[in-house]
DSSP file (Angstrom, degrees, kcal/mol; ACC not computed):
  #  RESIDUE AA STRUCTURE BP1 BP2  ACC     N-H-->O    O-->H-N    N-H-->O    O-->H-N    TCO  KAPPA ALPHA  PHI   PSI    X-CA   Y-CA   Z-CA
    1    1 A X    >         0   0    0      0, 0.0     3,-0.7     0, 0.0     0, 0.0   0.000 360.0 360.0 360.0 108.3  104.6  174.4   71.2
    2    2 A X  T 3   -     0   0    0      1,-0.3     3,-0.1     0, 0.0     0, 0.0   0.798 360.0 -61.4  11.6  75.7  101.5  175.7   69.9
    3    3 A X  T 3  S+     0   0    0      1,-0.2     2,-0.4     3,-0.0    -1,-0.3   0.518 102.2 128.6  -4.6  76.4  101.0  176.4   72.8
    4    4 A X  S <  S-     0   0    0     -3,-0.7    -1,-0.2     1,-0.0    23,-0.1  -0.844  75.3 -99.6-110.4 129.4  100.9  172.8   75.0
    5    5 A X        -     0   0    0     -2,-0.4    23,-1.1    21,-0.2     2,-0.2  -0.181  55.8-167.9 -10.4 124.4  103.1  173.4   77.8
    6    6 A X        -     0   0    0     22,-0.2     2,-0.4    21,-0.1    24,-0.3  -0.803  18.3-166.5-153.0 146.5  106.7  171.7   77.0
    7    7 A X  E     -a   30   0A   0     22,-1.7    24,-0.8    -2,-0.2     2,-0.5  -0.982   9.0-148.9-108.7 119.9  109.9  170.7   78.3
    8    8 A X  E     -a   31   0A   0     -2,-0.4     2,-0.6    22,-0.2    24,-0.2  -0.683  10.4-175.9 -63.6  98.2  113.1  169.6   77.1
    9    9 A X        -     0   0    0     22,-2.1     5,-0.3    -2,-0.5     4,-0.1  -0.738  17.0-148.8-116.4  96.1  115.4  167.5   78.4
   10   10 A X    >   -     0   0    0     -2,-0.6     3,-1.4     3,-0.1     2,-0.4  -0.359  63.0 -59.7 -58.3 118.9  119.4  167.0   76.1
   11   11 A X  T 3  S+     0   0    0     22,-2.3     3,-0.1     1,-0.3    -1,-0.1  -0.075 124.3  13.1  61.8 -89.2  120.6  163.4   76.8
   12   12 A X  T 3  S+     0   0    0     -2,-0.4    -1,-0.3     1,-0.2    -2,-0.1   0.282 105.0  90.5-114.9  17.6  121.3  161.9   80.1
   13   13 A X    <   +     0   0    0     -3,-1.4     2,-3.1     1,-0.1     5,-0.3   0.602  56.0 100.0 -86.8 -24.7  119.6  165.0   81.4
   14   14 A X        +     0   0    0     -5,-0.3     2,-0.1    -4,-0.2    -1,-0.1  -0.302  58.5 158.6 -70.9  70.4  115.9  162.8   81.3
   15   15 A X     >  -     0   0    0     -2,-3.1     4,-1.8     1,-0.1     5,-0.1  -0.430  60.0-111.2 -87.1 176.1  116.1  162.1   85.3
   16   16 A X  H  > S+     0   0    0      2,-0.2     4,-1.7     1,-0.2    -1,-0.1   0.624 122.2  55.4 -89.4   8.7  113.6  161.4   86.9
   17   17 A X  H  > S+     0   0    0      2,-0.2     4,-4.5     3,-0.1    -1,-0.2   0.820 104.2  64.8 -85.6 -24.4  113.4  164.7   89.0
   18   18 A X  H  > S+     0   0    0     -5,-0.3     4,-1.8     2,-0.2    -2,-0.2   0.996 114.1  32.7 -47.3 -61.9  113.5  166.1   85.1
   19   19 A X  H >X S+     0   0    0     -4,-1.8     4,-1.2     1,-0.2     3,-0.9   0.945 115.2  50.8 -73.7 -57.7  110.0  164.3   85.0
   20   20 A X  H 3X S+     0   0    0     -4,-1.7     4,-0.7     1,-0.3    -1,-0.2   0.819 113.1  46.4 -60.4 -34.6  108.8  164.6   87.8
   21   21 A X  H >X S+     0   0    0     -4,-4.5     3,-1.3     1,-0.2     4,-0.6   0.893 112.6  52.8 -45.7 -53.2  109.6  168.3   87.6
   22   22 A X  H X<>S+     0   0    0     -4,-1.8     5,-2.1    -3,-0.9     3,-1.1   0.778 110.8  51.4-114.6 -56.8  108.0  168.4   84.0
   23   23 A X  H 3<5S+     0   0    0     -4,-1.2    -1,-0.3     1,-0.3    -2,-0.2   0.528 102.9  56.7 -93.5  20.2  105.0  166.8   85.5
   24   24 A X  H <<5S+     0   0    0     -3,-1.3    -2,-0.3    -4,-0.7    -1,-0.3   0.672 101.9  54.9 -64.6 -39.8  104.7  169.0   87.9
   25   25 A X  T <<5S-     0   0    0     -3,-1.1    -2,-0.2    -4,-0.6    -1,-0.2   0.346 111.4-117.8 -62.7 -36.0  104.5  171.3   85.7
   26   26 A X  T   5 -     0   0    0     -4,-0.5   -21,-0.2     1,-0.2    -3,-0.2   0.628  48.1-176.6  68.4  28.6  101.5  169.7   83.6
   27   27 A X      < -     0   0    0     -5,-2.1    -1,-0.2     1,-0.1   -21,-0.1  -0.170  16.6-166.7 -35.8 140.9  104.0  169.5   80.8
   28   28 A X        +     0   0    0    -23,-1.1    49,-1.0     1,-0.3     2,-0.4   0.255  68.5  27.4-118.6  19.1  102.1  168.2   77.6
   29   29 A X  E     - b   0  77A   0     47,-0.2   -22,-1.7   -24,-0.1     2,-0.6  -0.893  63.6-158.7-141.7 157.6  105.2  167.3   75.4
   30   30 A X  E     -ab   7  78A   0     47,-1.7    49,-9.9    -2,-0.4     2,-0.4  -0.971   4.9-155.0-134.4 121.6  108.5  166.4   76.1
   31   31 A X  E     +a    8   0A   0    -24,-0.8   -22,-2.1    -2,-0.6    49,-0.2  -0.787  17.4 177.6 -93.5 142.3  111.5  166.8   73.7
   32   32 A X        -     0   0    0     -2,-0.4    49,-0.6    47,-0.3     2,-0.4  -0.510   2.2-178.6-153.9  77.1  113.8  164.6   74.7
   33   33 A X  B     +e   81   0B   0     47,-0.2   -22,-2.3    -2,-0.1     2,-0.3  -0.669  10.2 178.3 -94.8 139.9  116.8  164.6   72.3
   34   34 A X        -     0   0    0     47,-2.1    49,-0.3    -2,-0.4   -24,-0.1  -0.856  42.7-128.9-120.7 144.2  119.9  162.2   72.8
   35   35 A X        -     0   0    0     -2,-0.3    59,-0.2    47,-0.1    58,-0.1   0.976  34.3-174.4 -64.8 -52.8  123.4  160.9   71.5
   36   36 A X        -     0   0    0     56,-0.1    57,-0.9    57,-0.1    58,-0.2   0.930  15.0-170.1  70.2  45.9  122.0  157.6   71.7
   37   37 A X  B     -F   92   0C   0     55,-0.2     2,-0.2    56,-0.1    55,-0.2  -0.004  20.9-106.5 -57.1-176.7  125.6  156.3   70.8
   38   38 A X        -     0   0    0     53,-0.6     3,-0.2     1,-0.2    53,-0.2  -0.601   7.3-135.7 -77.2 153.3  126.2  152.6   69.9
   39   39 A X  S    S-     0   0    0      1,-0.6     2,-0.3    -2,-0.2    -1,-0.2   0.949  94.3 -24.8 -77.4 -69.1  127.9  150.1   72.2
   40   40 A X        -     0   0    0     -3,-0.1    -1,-0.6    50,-0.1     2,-0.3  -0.902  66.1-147.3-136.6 155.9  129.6  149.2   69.0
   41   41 A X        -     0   0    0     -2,-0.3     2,-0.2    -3,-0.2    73,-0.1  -0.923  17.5-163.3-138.3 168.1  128.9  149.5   65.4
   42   42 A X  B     -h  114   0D   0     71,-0.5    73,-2.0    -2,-0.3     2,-0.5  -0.501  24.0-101.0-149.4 169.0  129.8  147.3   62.7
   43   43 A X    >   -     0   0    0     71,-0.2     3,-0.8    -2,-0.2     6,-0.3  -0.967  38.8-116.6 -96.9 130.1  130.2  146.7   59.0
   44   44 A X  T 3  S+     0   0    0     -2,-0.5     2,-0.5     1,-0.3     6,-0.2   0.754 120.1  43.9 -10.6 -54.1  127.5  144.7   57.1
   45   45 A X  T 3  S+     0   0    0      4,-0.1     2,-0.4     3,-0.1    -1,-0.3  -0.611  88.8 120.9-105.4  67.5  130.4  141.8   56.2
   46   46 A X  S X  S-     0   0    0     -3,-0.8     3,-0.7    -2,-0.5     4,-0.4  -0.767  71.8-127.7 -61.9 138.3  131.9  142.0   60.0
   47   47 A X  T 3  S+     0   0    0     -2,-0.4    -3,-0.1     1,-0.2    -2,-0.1   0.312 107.1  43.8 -92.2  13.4  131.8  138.7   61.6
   48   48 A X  T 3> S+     0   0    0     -5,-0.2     4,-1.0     2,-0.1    -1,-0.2   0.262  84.1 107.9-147.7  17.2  130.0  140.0   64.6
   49   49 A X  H X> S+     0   0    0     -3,-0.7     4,-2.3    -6,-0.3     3,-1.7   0.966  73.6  53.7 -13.6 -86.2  127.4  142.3   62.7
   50   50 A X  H 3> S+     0   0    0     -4,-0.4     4,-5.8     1,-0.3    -1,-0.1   0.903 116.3  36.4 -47.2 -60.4  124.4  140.4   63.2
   51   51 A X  H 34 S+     0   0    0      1,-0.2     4,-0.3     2,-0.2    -1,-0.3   0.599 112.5  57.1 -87.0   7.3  124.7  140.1   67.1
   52   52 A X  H XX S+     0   0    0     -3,-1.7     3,-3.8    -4,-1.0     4,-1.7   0.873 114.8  39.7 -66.3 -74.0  126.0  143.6   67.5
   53   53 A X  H 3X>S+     0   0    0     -4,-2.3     5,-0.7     1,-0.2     4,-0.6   0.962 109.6  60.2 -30.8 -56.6  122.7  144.9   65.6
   54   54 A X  H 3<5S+     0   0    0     -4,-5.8     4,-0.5    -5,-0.4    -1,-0.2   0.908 108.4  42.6 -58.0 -11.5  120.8  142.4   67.5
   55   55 A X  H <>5S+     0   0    0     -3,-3.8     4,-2.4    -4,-0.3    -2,-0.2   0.899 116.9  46.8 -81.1 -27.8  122.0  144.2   71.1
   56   56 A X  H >X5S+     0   0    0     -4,-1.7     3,-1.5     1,-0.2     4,-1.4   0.971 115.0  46.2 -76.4 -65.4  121.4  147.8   69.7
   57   57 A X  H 3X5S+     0   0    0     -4,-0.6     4,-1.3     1,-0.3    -1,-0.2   0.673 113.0  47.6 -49.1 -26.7  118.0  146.6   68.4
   58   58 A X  H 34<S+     0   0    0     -5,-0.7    -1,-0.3    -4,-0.5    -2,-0.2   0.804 119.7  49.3 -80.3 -44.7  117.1  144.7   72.1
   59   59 A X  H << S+     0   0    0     -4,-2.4    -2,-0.2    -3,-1.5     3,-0.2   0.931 108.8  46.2 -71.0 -29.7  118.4  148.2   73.4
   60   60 A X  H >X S+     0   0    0     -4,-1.4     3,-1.0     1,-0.3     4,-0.9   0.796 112.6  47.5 -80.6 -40.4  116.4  150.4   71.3
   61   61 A X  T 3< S+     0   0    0     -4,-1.3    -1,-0.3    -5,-0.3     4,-0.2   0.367 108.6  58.1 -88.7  -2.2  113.3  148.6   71.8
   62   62 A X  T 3> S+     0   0    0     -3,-0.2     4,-0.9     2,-0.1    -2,-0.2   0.626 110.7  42.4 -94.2  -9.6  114.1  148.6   75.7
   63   63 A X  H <> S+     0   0    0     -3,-1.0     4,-0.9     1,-0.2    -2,-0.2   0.512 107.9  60.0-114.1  -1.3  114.3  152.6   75.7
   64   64 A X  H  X S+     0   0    0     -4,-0.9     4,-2.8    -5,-0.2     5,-0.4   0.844 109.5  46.7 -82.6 -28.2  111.1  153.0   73.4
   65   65 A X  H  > S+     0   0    0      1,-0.2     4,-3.3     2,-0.2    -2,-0.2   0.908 105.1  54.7 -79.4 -24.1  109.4  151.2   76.2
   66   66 A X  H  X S+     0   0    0     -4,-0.9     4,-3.6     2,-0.2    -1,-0.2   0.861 112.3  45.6 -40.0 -50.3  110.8  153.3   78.9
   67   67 A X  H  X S+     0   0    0     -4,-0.9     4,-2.4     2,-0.2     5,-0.5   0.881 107.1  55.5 -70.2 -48.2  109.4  156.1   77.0
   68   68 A X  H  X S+     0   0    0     -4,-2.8     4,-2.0     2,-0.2    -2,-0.2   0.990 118.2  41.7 -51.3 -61.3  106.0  154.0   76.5
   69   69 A X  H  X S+     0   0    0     -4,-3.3     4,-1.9    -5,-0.4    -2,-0.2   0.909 113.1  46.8 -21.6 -85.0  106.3  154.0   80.5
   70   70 A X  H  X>S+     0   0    0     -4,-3.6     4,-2.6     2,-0.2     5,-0.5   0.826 111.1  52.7 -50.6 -61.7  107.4  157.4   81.2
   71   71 A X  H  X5S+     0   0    0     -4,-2.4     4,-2.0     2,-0.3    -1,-0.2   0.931 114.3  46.3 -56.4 -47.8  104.4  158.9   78.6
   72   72 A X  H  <5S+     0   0    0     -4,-2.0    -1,-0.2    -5,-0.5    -2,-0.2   0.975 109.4  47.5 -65.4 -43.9  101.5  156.7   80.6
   73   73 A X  H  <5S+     0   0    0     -4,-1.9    -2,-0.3     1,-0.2    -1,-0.2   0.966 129.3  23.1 -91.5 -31.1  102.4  157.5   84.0
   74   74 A X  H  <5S-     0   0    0     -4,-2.6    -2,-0.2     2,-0.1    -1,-0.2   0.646  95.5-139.3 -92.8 -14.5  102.8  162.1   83.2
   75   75 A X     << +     0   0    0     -4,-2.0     2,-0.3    -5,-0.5    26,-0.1   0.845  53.6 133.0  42.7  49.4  100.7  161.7   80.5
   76   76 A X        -     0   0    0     -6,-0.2     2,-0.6    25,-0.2    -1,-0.2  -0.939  68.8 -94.6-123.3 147.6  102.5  164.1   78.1
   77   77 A X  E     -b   29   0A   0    -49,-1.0   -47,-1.7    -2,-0.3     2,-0.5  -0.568  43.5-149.5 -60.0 116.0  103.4  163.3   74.3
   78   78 A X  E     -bC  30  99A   0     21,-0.7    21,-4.3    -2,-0.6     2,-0.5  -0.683  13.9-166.0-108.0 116.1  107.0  162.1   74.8
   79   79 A X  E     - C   0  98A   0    -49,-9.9     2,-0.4    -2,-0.5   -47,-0.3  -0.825   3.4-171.1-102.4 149.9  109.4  162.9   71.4
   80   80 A X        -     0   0    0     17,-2.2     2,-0.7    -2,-0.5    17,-0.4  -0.881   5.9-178.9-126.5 115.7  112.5  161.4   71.1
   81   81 A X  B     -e   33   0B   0    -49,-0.6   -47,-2.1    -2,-0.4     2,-0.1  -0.918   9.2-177.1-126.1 130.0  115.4  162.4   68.1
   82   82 A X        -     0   0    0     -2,-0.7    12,-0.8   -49,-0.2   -47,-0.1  -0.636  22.6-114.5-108.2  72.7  118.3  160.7   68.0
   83   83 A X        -     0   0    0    -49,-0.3    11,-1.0    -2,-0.1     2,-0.4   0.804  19.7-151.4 -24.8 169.9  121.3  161.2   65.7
   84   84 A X  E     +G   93   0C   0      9,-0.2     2,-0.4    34,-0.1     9,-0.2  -0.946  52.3  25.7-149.6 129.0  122.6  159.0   63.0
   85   85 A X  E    S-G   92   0C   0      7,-2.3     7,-1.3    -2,-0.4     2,-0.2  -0.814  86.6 -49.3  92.7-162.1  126.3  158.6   61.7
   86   86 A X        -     0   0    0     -2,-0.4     5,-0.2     5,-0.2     3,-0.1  -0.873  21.0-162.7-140.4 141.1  129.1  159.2   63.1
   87   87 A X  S    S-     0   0    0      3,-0.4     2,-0.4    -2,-0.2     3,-0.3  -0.371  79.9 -55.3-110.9  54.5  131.3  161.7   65.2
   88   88 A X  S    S-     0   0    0      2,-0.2    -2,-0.0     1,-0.1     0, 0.0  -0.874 121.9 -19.1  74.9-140.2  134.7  160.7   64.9
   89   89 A X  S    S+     0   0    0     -2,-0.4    -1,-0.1    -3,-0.1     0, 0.0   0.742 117.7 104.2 -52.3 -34.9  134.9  157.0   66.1
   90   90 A X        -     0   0    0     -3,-0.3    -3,-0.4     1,-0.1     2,-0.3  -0.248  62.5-147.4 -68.8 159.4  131.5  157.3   67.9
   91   91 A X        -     0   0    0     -5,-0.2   -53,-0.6   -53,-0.2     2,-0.5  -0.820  11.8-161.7 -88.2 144.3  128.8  155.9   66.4
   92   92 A X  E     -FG  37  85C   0     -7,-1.3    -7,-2.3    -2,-0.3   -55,-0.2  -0.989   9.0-175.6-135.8 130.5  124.9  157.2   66.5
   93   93 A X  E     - G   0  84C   0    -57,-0.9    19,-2.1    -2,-0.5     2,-0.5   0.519  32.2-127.2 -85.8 -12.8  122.4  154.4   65.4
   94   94 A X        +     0   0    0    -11,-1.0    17,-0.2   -12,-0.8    -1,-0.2  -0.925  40.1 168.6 111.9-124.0  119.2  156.2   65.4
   95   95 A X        +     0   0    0     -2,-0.5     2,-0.3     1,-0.2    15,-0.3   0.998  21.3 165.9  95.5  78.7  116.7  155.0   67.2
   96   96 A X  E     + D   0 109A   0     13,-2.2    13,-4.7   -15,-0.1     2,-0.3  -0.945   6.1 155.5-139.1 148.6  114.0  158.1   67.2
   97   97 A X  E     - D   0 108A   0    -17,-0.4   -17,-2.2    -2,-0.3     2,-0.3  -0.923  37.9-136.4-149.8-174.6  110.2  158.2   68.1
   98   98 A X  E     -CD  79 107A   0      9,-2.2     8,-3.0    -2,-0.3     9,-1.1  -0.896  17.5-175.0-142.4 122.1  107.2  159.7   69.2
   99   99 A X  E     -CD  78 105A   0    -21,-4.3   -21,-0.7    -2,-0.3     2,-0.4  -0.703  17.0-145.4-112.9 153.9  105.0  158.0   71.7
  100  100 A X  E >>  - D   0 104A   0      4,-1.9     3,-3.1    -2,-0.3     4,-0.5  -0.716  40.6 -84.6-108.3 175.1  101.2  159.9   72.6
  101  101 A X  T 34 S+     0   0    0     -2,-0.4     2,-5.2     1,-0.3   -25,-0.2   0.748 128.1  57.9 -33.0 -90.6   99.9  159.6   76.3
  102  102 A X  T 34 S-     0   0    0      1,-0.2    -1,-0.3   -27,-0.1   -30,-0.1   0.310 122.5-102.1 -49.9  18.1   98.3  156.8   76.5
  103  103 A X  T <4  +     0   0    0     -2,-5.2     2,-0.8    -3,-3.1    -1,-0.2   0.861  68.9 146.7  66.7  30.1  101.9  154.9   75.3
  104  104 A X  E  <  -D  100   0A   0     -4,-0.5    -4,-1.9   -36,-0.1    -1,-0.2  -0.937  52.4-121.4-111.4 100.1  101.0  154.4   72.1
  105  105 A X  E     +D   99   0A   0     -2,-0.8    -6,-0.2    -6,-0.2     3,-0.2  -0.062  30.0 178.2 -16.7 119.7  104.2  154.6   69.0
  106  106 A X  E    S-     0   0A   0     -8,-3.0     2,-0.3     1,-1.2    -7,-0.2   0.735  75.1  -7.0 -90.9 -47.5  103.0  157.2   66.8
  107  107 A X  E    S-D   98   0A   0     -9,-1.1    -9,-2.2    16,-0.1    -1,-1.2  -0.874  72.3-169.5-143.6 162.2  105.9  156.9   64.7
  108  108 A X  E     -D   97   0A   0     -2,-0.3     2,-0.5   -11,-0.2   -11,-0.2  -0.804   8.1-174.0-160.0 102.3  109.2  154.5   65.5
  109  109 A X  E     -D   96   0A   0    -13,-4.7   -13,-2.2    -2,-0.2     2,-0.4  -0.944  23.0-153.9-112.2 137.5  112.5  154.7   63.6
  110  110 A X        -     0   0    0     -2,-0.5     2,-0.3   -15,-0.3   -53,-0.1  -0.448  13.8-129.7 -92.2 131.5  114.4  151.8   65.1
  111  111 A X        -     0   0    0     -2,-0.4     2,-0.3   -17,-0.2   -17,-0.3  -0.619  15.3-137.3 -93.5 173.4  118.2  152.1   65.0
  112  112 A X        -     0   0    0    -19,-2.1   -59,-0.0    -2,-0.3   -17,-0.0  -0.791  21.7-154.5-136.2 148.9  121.2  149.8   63.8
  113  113 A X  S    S+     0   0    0     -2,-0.3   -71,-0.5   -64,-0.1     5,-0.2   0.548  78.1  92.9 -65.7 -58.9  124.5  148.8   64.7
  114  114 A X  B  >  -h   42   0D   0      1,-0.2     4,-1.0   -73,-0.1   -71,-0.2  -0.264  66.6-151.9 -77.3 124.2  125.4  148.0   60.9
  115  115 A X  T >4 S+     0   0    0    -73,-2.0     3,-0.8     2,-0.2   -72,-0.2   0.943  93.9  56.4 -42.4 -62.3  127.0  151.2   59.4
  116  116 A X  T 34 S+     0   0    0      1,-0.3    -1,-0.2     3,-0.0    -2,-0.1   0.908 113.7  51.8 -35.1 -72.1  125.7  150.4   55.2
  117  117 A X  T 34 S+     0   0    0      2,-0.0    -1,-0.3    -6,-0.0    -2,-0.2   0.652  79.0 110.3 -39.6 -51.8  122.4  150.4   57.2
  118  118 A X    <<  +     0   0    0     -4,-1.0     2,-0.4    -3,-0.8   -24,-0.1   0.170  45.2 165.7 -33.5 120.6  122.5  153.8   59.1
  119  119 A X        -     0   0    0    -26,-0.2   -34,-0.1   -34,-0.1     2,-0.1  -0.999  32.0-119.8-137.4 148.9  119.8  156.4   57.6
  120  120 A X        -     0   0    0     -2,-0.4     2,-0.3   -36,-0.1   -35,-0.0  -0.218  35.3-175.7 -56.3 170.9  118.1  159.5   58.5
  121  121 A X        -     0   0    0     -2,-0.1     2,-0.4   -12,-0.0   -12,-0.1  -0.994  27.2-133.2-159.0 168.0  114.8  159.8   58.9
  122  122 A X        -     0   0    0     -2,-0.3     2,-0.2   -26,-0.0   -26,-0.0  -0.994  18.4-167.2-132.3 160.3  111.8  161.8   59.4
  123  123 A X        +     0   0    0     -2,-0.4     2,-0.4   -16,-0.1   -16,-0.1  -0.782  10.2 179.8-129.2  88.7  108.6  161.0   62.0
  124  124 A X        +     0   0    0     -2,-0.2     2,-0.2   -18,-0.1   -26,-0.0  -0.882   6.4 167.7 -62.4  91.3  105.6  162.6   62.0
  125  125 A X        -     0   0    0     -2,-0.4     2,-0.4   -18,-0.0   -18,-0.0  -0.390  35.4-126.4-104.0 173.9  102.5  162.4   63.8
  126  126 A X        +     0   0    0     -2,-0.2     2,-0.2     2,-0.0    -2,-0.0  -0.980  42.6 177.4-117.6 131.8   99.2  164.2   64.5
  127  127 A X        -     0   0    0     -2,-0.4     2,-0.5   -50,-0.0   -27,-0.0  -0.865  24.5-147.2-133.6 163.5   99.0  164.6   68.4
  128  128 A X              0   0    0     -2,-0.2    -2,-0.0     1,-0.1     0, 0.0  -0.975 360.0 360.0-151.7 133.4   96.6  166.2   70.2
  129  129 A X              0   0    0     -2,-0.5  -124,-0.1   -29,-0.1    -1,-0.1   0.222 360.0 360.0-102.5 360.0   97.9  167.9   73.5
């Protein structure tokens, strides 16, 4: 990607031999696109809303820091897109970012549990590779 080195890894495919490979490589972004499903998701007036959201949000903010991790120790800008809505029964909460070498959120859309809530989004940053 114009022209930085990058690698791609679909979903549960981001192992760590994927990164270590990747920095092996001198990869300088990593696409790292996901299902990101929901444990559960919920309706707004559901009587177990709030603390379903509050596990996807505790999760979501546990795999932007992974990513915060992951971005420091290879030093490549690490993207993350995550889907939103529904595929049948599943759920997709969001949850989508872009973190730059040094671990830093360029952009962060946090996902939800609560269905009313669910949006697309876009995230855009200026990175320099």
């Amino acid at each position: 990607i114009a022209g930085a080195r990058t690698a791609m890894a679909i979903c549960m495919d981001g192992t760590d031999d994927f990164f270590t490979a990747a920095a092996g490589r001198n990869v300088r972004i990593i696409l790292h696109p996901s299902g990101g499903a929901c444990a559960k998701s919920a309706k707004r007036s559901d009587a177990d809303a709030k603390q379903l959201d509050a596990k996807e949000k505790e999760n979501d903010r546990k795999c932007l820091e992974a990513a915060q991790k992951r971005a420091r120790e290879l030093n490549p800008v690490y993207c993350v897109a995550n889907a939103v809505g529904f595929d049948g029964e599943r759920g997709y909460p969001g949850n989508s970012w872009i973190v730059s070498p040094s671990g830093e959120a360029l952009g962060y859309l946090p996902g939800t549990a609560i269905i009313e809530e669910m949006r697309e989004g876009i995230v855009v940053a200026e990175v320099q590779v």
